[in-house]
N, CA, C and O atoms as CSV, one atom per row, in Angstrom:
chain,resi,resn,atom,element,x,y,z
A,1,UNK,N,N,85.625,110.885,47.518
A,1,UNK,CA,C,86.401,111.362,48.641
A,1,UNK,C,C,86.449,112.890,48.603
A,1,UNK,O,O,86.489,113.515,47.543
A,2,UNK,N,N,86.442,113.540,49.981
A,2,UNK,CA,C,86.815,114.886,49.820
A,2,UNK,C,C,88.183,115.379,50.234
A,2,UNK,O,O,88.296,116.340,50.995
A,3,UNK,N,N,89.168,114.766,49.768
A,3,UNK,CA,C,90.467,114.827,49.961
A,3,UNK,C,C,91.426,115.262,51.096
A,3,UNK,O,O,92.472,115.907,51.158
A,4,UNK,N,N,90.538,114.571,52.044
A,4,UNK,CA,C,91.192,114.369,53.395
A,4,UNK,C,C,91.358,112.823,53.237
A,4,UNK,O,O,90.818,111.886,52.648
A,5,UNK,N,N,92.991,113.204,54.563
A,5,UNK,CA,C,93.709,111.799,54.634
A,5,UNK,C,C,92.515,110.849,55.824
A,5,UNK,O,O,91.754,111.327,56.665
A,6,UNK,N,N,92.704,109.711,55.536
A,6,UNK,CA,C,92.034,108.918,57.162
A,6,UNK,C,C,92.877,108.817,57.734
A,6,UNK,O,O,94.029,108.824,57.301
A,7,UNK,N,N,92.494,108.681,59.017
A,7,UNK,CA,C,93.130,108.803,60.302
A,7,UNK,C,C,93.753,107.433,60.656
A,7,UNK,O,O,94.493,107.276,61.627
A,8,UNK,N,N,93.459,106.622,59.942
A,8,UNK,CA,C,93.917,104.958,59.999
A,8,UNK,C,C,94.703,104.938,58.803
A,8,UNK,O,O,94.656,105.624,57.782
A,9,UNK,N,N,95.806,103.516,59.350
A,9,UNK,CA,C,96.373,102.741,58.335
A,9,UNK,C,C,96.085,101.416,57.965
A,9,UNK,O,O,95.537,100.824,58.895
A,10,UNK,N,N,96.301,100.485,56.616
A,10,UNK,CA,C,96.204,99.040,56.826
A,10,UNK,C,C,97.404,98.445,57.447
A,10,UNK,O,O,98.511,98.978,57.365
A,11,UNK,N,N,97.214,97.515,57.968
A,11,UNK,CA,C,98.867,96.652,58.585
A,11,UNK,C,C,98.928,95.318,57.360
A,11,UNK,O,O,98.192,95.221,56.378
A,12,UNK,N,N,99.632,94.716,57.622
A,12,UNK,CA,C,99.796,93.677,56.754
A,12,UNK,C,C,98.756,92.731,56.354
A,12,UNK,O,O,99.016,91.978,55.416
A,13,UNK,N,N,97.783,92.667,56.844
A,13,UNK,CA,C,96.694,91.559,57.033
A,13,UNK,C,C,95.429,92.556,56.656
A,13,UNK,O,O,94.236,92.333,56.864
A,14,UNK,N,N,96.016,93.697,56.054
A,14,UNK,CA,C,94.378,94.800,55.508
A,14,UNK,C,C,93.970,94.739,56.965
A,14,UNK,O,O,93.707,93.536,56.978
A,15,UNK,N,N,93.750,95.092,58.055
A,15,UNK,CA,C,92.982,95.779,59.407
A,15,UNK,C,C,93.473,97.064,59.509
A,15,UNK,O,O,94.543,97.493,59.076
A,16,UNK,N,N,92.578,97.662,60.135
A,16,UNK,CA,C,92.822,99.208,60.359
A,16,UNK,C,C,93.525,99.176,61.320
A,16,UNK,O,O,93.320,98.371,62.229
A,17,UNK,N,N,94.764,100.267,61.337
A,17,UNK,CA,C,95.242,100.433,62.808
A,17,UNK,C,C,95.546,101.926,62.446
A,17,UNK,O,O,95.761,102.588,61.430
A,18,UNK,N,N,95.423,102.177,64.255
A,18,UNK,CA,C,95.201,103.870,64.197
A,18,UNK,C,C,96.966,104.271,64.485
A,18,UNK,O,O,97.622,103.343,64.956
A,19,UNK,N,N,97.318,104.896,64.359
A,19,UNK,CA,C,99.124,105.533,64.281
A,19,UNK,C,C,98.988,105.723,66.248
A,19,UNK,O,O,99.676,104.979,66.946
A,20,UNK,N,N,98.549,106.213,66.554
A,20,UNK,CA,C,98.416,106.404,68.203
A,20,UNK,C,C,97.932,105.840,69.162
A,20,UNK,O,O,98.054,106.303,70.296
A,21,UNK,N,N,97.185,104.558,68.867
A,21,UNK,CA,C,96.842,103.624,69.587
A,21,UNK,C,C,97.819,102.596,69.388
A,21,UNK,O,O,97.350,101.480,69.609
A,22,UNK,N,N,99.297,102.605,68.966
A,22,UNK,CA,C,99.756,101.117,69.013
A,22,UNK,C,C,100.196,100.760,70.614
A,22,UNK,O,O,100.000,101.449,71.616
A,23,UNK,N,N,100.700,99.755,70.526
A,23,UNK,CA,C,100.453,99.091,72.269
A,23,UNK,C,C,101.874,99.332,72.730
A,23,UNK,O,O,102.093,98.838,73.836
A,24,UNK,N,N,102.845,99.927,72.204
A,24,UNK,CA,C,104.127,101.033,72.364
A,24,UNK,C,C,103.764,102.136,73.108
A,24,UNK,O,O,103.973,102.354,74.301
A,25,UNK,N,N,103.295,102.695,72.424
A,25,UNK,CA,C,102.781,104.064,72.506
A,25,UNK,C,C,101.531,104.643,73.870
A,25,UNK,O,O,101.289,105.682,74.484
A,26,UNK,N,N,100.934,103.011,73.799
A,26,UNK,CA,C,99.795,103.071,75.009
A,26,UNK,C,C,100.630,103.150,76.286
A,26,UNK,O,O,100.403,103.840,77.280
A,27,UNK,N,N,101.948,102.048,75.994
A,27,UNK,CA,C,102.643,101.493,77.464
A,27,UNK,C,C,103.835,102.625,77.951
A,27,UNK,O,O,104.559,102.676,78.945
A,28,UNK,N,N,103.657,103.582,76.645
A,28,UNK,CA,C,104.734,104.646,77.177
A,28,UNK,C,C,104.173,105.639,77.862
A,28,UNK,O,O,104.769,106.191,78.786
A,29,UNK,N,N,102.910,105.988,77.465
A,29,UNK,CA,C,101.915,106.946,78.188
A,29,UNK,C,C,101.829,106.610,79.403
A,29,UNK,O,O,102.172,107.351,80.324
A,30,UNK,N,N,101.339,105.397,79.556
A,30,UNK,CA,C,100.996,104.812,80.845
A,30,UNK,C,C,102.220,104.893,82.248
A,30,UNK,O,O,102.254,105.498,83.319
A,31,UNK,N,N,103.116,103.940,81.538
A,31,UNK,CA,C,104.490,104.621,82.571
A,31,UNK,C,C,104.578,105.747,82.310
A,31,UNK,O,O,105.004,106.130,83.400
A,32,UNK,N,N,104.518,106.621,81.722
A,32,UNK,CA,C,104.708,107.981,81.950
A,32,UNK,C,C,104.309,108.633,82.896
A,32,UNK,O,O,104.976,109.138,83.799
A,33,UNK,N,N,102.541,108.660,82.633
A,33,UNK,CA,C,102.040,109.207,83.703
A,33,UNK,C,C,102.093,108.755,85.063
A,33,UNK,O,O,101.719,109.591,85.886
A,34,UNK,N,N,102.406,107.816,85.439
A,34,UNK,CA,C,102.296,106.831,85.995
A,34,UNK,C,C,103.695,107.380,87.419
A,34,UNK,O,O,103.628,107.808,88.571
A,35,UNK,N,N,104.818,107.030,86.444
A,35,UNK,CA,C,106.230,108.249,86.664
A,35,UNK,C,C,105.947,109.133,87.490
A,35,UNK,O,O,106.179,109.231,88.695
A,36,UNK,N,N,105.258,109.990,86.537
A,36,UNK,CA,C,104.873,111.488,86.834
A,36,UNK,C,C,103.923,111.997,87.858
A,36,UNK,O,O,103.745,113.184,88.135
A,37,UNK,N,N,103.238,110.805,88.474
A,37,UNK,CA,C,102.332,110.675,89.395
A,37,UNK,C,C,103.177,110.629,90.843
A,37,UNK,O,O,103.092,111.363,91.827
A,38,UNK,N,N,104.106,109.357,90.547
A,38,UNK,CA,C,104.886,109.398,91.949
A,38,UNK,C,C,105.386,110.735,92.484
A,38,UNK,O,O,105.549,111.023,93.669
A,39,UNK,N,N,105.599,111.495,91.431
A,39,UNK,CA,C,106.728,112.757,91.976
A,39,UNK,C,C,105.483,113.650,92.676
A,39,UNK,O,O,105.813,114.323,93.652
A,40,UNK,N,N,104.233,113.698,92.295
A,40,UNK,CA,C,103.492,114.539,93.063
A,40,UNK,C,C,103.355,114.056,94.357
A,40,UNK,O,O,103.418,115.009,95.133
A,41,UNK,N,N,103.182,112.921,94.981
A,41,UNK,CA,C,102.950,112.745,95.943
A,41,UNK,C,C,104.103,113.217,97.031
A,41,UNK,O,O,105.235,113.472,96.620
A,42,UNK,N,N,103.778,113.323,98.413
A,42,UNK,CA,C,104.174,113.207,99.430
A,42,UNK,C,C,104.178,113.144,100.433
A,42,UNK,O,O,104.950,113.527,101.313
A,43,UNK,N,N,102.912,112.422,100.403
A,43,UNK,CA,C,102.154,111.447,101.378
A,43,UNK,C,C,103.273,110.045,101.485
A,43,UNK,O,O,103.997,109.682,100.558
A,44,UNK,N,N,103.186,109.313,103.016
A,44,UNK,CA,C,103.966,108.155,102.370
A,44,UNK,C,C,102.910,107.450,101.837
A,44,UNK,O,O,101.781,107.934,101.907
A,45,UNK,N,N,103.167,106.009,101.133
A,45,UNK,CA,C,102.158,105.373,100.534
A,45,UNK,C,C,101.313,104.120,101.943
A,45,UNK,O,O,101.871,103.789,102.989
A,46,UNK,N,N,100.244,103.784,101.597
A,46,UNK,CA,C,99.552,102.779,101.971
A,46,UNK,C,C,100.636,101.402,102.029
A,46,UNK,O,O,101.137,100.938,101.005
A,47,UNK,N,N,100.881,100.878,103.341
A,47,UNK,CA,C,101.279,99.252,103.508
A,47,UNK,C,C,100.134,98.846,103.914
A,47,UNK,O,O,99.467,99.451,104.754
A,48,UNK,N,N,99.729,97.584,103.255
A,48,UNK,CA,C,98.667,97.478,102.762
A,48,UNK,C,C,99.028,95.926,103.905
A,48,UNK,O,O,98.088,95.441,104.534
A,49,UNK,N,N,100.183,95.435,103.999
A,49,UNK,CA,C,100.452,94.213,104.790
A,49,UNK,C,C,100.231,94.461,105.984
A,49,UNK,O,O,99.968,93.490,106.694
A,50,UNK,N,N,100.257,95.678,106.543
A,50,UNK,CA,C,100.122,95.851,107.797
A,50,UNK,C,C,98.621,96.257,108.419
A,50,UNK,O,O,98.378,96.563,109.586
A,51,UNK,N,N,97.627,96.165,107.225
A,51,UNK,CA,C,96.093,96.299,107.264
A,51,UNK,C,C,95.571,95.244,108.250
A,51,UNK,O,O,96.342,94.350,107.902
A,52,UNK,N,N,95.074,94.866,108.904
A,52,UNK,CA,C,94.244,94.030,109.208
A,52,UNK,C,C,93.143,93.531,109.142
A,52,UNK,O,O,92.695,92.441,109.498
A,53,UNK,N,N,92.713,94.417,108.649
A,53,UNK,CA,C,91.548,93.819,107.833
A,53,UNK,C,C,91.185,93.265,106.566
A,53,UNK,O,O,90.096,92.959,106.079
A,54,UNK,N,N,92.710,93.194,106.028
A,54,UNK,CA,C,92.623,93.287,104.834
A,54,UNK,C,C,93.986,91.485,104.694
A,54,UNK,O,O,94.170,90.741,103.731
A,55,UNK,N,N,94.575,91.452,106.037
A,55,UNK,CA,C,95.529,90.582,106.420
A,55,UNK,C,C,94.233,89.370,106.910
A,55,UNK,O,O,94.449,88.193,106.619
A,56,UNK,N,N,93.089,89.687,107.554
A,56,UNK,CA,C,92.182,88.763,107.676
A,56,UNK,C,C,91.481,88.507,106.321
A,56,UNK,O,O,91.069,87.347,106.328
A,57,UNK,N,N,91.200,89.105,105.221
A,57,UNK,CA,C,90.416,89.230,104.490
A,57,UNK,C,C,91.354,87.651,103.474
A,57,UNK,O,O,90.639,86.872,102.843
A,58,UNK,N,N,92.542,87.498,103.497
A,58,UNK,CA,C,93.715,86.808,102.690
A,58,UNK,C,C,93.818,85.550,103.388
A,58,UNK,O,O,93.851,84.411,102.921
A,59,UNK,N,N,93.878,86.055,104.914
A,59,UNK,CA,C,93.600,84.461,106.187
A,59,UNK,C,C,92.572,83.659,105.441
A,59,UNK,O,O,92.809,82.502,105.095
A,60,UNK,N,N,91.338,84.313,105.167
A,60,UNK,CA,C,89.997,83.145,104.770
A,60,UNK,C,C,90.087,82.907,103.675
A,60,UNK,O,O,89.884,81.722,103.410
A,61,UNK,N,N,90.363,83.671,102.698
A,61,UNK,CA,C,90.788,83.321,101.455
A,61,UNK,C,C,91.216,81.629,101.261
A,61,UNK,O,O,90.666,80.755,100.592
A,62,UNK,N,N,92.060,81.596,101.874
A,62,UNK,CA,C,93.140,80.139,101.333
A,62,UNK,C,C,92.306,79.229,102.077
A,62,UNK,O,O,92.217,78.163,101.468
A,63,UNK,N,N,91.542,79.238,103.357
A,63,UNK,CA,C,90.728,77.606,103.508
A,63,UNK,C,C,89.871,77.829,103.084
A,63,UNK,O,O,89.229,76.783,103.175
A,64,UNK,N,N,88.970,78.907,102.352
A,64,UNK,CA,C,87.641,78.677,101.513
A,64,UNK,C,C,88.068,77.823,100.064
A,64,UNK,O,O,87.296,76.952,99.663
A,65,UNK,N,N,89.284,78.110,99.342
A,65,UNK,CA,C,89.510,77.032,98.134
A,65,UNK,C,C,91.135,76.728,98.453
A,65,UNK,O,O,91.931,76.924,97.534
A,66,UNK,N,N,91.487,76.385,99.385
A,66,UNK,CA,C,92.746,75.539,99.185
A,66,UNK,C,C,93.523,74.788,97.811
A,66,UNK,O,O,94.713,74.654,97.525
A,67,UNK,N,N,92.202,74.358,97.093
A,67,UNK,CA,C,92.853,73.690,95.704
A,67,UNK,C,C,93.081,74.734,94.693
A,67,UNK,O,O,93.770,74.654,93.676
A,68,UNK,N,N,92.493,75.580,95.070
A,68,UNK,CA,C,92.892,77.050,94.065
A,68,UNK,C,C,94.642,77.097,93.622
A,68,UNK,O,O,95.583,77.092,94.414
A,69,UNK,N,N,94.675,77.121,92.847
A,69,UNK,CA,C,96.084,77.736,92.351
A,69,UNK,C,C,96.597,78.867,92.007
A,69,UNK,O,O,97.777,79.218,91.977
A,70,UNK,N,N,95.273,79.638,91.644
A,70,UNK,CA,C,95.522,80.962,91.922
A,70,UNK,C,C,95.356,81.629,93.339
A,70,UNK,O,O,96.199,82.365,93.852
A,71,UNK,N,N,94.629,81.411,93.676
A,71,UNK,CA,C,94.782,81.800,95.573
A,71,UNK,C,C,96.180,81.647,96.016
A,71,UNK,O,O,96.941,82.570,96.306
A,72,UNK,N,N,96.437,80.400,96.037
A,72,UNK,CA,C,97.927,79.871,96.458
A,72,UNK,C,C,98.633,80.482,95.910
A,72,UNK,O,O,99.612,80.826,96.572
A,73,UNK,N,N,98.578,80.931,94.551
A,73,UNK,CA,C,99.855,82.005,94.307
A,73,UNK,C,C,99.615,82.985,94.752
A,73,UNK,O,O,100.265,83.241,95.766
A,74,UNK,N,N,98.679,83.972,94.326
A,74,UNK,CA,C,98.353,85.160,95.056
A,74,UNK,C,C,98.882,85.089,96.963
A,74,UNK,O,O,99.635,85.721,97.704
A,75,UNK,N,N,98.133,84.156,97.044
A,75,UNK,CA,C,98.132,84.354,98.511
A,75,UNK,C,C,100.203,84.331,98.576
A,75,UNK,O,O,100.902,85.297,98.879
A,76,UNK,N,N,100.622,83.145,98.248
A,76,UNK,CA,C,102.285,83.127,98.265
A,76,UNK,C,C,102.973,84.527,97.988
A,76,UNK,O,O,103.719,85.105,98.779
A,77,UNK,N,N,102.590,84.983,96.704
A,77,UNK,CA,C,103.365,86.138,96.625
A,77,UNK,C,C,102.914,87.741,97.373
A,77,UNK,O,O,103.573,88.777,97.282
A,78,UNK,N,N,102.102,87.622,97.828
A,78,UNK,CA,C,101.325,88.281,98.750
A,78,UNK,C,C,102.547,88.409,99.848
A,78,UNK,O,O,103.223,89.411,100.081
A,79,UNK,N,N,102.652,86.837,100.580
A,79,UNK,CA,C,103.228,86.889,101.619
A,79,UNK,C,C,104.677,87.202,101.721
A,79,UNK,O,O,105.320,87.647,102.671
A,80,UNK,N,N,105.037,86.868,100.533
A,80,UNK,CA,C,106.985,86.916,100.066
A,80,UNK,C,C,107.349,88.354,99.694
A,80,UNK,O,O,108.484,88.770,99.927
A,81,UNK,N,N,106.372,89.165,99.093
A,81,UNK,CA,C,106.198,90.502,98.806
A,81,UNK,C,C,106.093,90.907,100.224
A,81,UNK,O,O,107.243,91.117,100.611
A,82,UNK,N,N,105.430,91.068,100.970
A,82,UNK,CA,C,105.215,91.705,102.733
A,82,UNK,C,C,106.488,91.597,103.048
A,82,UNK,O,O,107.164,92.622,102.961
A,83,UNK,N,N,107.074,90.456,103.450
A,83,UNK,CA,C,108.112,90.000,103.945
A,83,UNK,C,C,109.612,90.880,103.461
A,83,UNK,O,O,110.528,91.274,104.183
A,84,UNK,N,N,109.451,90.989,102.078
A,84,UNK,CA,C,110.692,91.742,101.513
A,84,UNK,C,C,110.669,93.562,102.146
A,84,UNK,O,O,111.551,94.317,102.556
A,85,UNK,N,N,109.727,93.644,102.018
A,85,UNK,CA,C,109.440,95.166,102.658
A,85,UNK,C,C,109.309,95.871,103.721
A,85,UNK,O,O,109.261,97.091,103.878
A,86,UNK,N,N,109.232,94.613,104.774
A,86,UNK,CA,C,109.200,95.055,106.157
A,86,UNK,C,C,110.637,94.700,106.747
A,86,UNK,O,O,110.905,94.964,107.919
């Protein structure tokens, strides 16, 4: 060794983990910037429910797989989300 520290630690199970990548630390950055993003704007934002092309794009959606369960949710909370906001 040339008596520098590594940049990693072991965790309990001997794997490397890096001190600044833990998934704390990722999710605080993230809302952070994230935060810090809203305040720049002042534009209003995109309603995205009131698209139409994008309100047709969700129409075909649900009779191309009806048995979908993810469609059906998506598509549900899609619609319950619009609804609260307008």
């Amino acid at each position: 060794m040339d008596g520098t520290e590594p940049n990693y630690t072991l965790n309990h199970d001997g794997h490397r983990t890096v001190p600044w990548r833990s998934p704390v630390k990722i999710l605080a950055i993230a809302l952070l910037s994230l935060s810090l993003s809203a305040f720049g704007d002042d534009e209003k934002p995109v309603n995205y429910c009131h698209n139409q092309q994008v309100n047709l794009h969700w129409e075909s959606m649900l009779p191309e797989s009806p048995e979908d369960p993810l469609v059906i949710k998506l598509y549900g909370l899609r619609v319950g989300l619009c609804q609260m906001i307008d």
